[in-house]
MDAnalysis code that builds the backbone (N, CA, C; Angstrom):
import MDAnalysis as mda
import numpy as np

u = mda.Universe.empty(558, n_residues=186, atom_resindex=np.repeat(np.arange(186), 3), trajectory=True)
u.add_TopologyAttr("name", ["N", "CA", "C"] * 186)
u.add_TopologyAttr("resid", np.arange(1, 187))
u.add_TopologyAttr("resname", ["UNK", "UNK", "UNK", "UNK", "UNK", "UNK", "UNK", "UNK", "UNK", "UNK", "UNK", "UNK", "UNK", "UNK", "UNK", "UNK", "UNK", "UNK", "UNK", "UNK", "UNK", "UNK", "UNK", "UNK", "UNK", "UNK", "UNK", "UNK", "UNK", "UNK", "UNK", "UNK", "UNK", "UNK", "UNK", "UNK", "UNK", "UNK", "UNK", "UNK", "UNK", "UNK", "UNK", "UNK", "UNK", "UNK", "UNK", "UNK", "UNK", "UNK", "UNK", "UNK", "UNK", "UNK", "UNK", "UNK", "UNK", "UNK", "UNK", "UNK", "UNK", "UNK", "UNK", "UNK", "UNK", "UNK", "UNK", "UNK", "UNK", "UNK", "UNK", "UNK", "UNK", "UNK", "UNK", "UNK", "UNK", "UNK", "UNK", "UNK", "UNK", "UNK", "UNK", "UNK", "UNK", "UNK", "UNK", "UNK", "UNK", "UNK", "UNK", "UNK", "UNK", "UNK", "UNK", "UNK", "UNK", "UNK", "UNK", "UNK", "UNK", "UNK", "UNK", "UNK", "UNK", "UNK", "UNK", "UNK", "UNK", "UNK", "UNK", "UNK", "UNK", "UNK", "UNK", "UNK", "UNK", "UNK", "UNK", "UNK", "UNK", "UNK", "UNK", "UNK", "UNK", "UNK", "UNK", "UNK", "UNK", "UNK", "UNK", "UNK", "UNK", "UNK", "UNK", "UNK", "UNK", "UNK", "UNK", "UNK", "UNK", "UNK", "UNK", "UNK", "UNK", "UNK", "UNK", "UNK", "UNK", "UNK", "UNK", "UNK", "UNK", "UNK", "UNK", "UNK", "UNK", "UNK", "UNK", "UNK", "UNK", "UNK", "UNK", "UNK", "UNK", "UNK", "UNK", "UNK", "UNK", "UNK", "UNK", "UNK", "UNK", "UNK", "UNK", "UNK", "UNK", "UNK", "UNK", "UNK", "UNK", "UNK", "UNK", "UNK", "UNK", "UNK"])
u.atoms.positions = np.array([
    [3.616, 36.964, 7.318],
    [3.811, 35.547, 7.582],
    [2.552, 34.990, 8.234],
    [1.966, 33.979, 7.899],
    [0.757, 33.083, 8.567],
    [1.347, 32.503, 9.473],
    [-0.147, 32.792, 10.677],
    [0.099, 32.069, 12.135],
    [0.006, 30.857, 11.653],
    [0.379, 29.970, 12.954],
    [0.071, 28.802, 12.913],
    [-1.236, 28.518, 13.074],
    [-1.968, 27.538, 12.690],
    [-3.815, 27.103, 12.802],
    [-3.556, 26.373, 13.903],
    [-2.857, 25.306, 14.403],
    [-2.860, 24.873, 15.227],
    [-3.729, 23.399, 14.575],
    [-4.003, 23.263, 13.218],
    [-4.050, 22.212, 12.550],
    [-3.332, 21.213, 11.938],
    [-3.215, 19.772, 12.263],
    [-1.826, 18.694, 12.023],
    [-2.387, 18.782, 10.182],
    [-1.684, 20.059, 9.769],
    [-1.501, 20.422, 8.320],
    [-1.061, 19.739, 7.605],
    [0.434, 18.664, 7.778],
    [1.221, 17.845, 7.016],
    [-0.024, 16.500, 7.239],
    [-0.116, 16.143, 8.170],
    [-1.222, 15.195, 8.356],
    [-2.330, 15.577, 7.167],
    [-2.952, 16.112, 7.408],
    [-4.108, 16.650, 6.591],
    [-3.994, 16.830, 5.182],
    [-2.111, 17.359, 4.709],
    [-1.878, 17.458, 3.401],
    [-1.827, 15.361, 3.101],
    [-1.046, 15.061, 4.089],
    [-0.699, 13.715, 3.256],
    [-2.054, 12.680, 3.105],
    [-3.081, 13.018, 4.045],
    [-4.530, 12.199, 3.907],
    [-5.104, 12.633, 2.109],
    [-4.919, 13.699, 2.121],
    [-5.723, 14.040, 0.965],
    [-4.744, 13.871, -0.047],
    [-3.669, 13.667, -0.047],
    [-2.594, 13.536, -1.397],
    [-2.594, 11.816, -1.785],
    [-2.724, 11.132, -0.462],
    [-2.962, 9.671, -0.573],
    [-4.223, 9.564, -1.015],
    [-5.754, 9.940, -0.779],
    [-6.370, 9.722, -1.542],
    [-7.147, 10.257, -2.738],
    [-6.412, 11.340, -3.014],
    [-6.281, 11.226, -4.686],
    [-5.217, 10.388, -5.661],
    [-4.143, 9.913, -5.132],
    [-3.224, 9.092, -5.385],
    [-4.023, 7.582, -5.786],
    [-4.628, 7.547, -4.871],
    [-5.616, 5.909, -4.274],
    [-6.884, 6.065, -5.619],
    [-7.437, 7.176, -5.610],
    [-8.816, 6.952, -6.072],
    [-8.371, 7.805, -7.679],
    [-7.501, 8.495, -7.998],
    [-7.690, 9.047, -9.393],
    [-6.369, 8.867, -9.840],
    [-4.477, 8.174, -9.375],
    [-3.554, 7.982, -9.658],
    [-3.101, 9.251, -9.472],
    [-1.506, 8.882, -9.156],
    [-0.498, 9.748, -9.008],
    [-1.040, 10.961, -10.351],
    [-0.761, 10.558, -12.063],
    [-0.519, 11.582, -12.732],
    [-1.717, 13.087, -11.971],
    [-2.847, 12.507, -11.376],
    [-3.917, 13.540, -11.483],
    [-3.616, 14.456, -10.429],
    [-2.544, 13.443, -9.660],
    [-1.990, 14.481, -8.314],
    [-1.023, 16.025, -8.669],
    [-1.966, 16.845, -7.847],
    [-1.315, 18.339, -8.316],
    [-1.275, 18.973, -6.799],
    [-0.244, 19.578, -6.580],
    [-0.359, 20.372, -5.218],
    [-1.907, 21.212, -5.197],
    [-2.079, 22.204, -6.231],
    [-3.122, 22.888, -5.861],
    [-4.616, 22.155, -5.321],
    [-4.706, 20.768, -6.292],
    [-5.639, 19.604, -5.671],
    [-5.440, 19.291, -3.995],
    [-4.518, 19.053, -3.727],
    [-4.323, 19.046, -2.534],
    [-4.586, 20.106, -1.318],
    [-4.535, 20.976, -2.104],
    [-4.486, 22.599, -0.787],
    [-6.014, 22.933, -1.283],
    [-6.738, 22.551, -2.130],
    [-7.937, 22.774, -2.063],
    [-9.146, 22.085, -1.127],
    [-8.366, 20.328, -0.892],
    [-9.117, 19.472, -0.318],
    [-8.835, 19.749, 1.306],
    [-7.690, 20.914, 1.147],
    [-7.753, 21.084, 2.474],
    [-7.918, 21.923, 3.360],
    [-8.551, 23.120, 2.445],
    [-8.618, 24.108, 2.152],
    [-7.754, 25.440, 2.464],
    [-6.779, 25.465, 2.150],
    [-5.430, 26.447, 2.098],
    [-4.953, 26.761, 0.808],
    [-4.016, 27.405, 0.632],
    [-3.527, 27.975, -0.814],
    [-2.871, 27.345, -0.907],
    [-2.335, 27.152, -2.311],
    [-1.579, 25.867, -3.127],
    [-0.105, 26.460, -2.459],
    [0.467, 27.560, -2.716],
    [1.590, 27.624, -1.986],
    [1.883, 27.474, -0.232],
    [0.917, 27.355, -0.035],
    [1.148, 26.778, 1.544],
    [1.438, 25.574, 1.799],
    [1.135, 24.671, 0.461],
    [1.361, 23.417, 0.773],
    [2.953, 23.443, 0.678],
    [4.058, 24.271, 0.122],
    [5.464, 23.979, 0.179],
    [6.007, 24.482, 1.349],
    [5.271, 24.539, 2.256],
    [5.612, 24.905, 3.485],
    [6.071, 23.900, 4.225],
    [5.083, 22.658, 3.670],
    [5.816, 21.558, 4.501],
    [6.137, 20.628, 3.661],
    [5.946, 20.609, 2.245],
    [6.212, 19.680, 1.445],
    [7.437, 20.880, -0.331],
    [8.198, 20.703, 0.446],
    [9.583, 21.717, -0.915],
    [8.856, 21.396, -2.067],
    [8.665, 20.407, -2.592],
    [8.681, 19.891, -4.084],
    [7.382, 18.569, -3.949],
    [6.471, 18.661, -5.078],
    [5.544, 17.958, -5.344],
    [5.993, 16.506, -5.120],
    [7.842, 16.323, -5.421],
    [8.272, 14.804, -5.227],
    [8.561, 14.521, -3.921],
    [8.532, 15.579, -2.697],
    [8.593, 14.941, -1.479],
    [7.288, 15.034, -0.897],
    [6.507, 15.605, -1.572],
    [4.988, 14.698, -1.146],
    [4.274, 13.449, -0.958],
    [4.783, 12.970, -2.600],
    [4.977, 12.185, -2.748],
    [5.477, 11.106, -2.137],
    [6.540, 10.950, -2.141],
    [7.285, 10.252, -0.989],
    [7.242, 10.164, 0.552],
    [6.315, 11.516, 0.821],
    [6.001, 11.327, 1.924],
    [4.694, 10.386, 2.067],
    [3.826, 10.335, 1.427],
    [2.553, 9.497, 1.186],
    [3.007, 7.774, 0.820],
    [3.937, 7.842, 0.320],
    [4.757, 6.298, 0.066],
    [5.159, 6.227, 1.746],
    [5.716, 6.683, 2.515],
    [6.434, 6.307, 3.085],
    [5.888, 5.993, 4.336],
    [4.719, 6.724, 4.636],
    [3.882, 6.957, 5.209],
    [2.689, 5.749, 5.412],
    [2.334, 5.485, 4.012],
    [1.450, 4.437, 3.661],
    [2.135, 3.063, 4.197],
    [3.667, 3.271, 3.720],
    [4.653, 1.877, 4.639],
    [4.637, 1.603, 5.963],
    [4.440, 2.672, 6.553],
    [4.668, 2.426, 8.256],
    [3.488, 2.063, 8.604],
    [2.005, 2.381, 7.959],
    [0.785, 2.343, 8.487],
    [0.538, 0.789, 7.934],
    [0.886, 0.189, 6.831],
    [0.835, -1.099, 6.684],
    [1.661, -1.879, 7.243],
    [2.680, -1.567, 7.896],
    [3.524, -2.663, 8.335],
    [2.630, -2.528, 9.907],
    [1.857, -1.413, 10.704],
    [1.650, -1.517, 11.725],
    [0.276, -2.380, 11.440],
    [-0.190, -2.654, 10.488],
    [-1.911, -3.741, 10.475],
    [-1.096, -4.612, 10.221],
    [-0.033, -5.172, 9.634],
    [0.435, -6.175, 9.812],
    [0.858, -6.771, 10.948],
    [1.848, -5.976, 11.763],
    [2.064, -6.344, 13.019],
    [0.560, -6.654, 14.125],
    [-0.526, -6.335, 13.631],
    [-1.760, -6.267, 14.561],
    [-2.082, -8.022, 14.099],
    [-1.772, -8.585, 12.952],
    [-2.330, -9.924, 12.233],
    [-1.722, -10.827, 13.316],
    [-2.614, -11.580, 14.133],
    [-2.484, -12.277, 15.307],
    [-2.950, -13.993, 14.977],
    [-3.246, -13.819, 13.831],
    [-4.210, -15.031, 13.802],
    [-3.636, -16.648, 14.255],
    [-4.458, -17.702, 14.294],
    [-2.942, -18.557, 14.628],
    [-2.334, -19.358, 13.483],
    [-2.700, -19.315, 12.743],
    [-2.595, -20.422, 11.360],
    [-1.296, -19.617, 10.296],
    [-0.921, -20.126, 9.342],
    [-0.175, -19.681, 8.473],
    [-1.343, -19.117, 7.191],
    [-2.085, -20.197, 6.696],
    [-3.167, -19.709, 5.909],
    [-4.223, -18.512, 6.281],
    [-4.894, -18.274, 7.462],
    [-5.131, -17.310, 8.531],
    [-4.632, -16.017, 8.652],
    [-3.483, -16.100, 8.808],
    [-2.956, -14.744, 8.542],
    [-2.287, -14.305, 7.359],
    [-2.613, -15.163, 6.260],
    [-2.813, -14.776, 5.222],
    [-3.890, -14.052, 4.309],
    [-4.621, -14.995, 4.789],
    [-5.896, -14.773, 4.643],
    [-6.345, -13.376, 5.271],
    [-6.167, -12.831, 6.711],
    [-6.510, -11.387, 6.721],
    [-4.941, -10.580, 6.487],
    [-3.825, -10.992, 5.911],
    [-3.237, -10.025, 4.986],
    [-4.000, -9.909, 3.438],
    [-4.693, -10.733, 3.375],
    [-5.679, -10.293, 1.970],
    [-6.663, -9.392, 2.536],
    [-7.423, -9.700, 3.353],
    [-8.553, -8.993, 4.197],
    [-8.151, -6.876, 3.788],
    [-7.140, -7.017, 3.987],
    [-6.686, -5.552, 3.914],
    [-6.759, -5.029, 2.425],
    [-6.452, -5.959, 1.643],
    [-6.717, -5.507, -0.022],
    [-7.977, -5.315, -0.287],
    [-8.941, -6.286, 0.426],
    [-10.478, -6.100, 0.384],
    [-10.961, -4.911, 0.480],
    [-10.106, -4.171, 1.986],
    [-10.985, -3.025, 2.360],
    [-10.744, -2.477, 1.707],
    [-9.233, -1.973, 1.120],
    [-8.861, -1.423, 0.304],
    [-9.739, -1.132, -1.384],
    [-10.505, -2.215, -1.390],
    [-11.449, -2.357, -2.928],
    [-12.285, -1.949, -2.164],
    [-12.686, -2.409, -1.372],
    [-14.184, -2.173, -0.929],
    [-14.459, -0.381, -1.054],
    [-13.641, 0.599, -0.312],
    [-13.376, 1.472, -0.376],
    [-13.080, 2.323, -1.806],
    [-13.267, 1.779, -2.255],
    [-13.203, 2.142, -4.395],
    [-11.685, 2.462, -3.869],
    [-10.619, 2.225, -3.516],
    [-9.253, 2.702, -3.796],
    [-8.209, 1.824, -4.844],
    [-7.028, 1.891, -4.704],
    [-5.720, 1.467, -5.126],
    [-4.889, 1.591, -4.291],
    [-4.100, 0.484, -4.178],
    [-2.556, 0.790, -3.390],
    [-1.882, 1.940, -4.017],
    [-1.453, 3.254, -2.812],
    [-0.876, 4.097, -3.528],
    [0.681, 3.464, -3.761],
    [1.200, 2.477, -3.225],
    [2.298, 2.150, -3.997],
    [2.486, 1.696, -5.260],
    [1.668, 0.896, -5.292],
    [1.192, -0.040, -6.756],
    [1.008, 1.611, -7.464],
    [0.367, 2.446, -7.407],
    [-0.094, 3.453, -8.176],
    [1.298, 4.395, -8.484],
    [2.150, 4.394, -7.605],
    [3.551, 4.945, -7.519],
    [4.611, 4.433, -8.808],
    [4.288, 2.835, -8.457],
    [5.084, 1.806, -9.419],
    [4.588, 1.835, -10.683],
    [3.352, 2.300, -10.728],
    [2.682, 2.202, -12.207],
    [3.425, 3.212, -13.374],
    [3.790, 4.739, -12.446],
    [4.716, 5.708, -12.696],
    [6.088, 5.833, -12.468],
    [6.464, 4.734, -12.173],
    [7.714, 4.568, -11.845],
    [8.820, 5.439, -12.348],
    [8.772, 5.552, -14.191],
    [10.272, 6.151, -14.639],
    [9.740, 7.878, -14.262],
    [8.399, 8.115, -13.367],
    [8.475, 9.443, -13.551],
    [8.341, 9.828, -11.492],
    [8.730, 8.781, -11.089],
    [8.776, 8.950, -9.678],
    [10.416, 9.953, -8.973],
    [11.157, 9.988, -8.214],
    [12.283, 10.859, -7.921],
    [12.595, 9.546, -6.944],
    [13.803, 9.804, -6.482],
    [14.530, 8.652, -5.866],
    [13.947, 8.402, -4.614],
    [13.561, 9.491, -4.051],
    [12.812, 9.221, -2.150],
    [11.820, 8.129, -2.229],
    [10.807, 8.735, -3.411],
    [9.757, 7.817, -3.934],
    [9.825, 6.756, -4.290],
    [11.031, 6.346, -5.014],
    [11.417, 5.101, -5.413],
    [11.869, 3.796, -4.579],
    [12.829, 4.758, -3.552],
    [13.288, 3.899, -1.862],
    [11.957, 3.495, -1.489],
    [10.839, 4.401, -1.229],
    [9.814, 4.356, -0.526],
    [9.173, 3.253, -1.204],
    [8.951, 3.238, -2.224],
    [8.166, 1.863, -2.863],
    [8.535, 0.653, -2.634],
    [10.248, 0.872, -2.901],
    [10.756, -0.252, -3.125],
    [10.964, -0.992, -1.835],
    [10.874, -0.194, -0.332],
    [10.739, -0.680, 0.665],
    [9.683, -1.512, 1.150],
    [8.523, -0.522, 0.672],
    [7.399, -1.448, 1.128],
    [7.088, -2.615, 0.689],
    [6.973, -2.932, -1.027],
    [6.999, -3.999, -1.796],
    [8.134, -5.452, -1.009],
    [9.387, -4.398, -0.521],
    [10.404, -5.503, 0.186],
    [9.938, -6.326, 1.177],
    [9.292, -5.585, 2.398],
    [8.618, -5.365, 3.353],
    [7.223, -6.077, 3.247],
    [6.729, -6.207, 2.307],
    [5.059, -7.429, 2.108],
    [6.281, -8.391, 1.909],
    [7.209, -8.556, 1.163],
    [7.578, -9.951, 0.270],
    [8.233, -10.654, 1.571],
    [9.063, -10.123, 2.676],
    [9.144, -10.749, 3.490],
    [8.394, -10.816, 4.561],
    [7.475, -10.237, 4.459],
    [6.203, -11.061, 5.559],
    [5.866, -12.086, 5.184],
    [4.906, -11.953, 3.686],
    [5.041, -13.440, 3.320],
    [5.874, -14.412, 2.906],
    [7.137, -14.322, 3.059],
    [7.961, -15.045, 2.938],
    [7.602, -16.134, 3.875],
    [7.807, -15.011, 5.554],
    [7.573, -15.435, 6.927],
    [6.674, -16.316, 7.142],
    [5.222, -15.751, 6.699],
    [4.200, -16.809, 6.910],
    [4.203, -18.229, 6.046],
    [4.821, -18.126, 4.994],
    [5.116, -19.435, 4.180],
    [5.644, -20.271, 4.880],
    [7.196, -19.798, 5.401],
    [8.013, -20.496, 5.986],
    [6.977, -21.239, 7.500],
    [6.443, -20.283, 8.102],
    [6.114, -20.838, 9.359],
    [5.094, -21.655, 8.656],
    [4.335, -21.542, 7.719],
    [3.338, -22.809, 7.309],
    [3.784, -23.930, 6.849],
    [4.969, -23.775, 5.911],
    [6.085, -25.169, 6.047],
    [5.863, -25.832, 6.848],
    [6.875, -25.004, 7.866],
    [7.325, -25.605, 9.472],
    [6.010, -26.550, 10.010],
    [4.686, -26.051, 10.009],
    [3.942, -26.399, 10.738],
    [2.768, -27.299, 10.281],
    [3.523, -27.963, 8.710],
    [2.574, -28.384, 7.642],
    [1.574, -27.794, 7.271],
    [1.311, -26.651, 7.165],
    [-0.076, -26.220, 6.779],
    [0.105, -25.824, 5.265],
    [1.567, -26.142, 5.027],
    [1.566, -25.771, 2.951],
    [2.367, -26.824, 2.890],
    [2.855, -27.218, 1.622],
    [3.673, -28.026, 0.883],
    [5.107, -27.626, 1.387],
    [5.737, -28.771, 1.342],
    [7.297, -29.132, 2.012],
    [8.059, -27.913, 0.958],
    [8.035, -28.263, -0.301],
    [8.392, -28.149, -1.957],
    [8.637, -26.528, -2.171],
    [7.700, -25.844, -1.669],
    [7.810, -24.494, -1.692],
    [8.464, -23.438, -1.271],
    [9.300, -22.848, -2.383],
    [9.839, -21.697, -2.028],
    [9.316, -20.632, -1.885],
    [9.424, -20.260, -0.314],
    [9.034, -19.398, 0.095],
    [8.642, -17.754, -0.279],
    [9.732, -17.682, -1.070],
    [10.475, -15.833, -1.304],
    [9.483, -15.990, -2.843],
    [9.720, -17.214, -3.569],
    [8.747, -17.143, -4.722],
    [7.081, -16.866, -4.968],
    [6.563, -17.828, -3.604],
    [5.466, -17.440, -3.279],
    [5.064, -16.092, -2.741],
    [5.987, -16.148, -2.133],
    [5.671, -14.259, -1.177],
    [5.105, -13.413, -2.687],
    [6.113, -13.555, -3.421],
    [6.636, -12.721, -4.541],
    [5.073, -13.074, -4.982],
    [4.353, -14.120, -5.367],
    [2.977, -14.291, -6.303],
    [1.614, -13.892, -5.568],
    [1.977, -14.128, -4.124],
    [0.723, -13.527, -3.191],
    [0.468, -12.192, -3.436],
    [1.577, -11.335, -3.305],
    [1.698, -9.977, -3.706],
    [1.311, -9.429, -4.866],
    [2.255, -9.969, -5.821],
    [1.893, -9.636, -7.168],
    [0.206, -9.725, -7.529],
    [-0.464, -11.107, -7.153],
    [-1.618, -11.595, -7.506],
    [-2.559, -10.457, -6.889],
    [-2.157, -10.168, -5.453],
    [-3.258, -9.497, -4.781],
    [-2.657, -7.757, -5.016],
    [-1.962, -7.131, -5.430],
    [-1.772, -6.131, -6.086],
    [-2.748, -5.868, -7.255],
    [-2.208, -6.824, -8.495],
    [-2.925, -7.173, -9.289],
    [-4.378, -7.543, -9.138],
    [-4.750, -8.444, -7.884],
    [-6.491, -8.105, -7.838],
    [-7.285, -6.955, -7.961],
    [-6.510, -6.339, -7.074],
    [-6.510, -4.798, -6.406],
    [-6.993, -3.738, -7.585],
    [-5.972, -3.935, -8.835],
    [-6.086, -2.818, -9.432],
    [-7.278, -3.248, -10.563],
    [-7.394, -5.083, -10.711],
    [-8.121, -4.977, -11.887],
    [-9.701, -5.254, -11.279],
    [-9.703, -5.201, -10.157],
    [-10.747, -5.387, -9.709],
    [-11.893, -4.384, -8.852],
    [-10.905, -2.971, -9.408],
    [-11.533, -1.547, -9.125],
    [-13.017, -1.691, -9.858],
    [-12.717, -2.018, -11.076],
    [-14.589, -1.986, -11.918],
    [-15.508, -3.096, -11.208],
    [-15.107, -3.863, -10.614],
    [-16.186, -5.515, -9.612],
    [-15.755, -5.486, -8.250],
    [-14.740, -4.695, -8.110],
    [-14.628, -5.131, -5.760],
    [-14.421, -5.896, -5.898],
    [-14.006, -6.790, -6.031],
    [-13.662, -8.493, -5.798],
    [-12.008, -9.489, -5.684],
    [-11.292, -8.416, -5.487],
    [-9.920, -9.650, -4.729],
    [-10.068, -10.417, -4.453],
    [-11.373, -10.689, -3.556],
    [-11.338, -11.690, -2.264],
    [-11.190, -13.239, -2.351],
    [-11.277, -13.429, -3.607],
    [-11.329, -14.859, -4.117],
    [-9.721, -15.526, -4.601],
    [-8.744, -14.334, -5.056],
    [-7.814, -14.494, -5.895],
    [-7.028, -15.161, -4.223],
    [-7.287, -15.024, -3.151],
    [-6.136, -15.506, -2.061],
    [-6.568, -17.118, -2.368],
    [-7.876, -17.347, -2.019],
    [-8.438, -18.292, -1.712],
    [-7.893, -19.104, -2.637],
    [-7.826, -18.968, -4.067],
    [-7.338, -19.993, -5.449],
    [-6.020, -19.959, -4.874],
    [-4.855, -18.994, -4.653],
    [-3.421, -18.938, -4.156],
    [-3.468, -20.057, -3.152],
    [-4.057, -20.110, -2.193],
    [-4.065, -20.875, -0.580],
    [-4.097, -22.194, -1.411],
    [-5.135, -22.943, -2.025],
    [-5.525, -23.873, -2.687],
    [-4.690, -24.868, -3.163],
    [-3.507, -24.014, -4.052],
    [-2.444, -24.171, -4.627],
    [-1.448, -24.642, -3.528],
    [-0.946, -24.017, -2.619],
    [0.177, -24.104, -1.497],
    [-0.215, -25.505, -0.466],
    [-1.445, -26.099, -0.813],
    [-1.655, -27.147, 0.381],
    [-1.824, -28.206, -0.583],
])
């Protein structure tokens, strides 16, 4: 039986499973890829992960809590503002040659397992009512149109800046697609 290293191993497995997820898509994801980037044997990785699909899901789920906590950090004072650096995060995200590993999850969807599927479907829930939130408070505070439904817009900020995200891996460039969105809402 192997000692313990005294290395945060699950940590270390889920950094490197998220970014091969991020930079080459789920299909290219293989446990042994993973235990190589981290350097251990491919069966060590089921030590803390049973099945390639709760890896998975652990990297979805994982990726949720760490975005909802930069969200909770978005202080700005405006409704457009903190929209504007909830785009900021898709940026780095390009800037960084990546992909949302959820978006990359959803892309595989009919071949994801149910943990994975909760996990997506949470986070996707989870952006749509933030921006729901910030719509509404920009209503409230005139900084968008009276007219606008909120949950619809959430729904196109997302979609749009998802969609920047992935088609804008070959140019880096999201950063513009908020700015045309904002444009629209005032």
């Amino acid at each position: 039986m192997a000692r313990p290293s005294g290395r945060p191993m699950r940590d270390e497995l889920l950094d490197a499973a998220t970014e091969l997820i991020q930079t080459d898509g789920v299909g290219a994801l293989s446990v042994g890829d993973v235990a190589r980037r981290v350097g251990i044997a491919a069966p060590s990785v089921h030590h803390h992960f049973r099945r390639r699909d709760d890896l998975i899901a652990a990297v979805a789920d994982r990726y949720r809590q760490s975005f909802d906590e930069r969200l909770s950090a978005i202080d700005d004072d405006t409704a457009p503002d903190r929209i504007r650096s909830y785009a900021r995060i898709f940026q780095s995200t390009a800037d960084e040659g990546r992909s949302c590993p959820c978006a990359s999850l959803a892309v595989a969807w009919s071949h994801q397992g149910p943990e994975t599927r909760e996990a997506v479907a949470d986070f996707f829930d989870a952006q749509r009512r933030w921006l729901a939130g910030q719509i509404m408070a920009g209503t409230a505070g005139d900084e968008f149109r009276h007219e606008l439904d909120p949950d619809a817009i959430a729904a196109l900020i997302l979609d749009a800046l998802e969609g920047a995200l992935t088609t804008s891996r070959p140019r880096q460039a999201p950063g513009t697609t908020i700015e045309t969105i904002l444009q629209l809402l005032t």
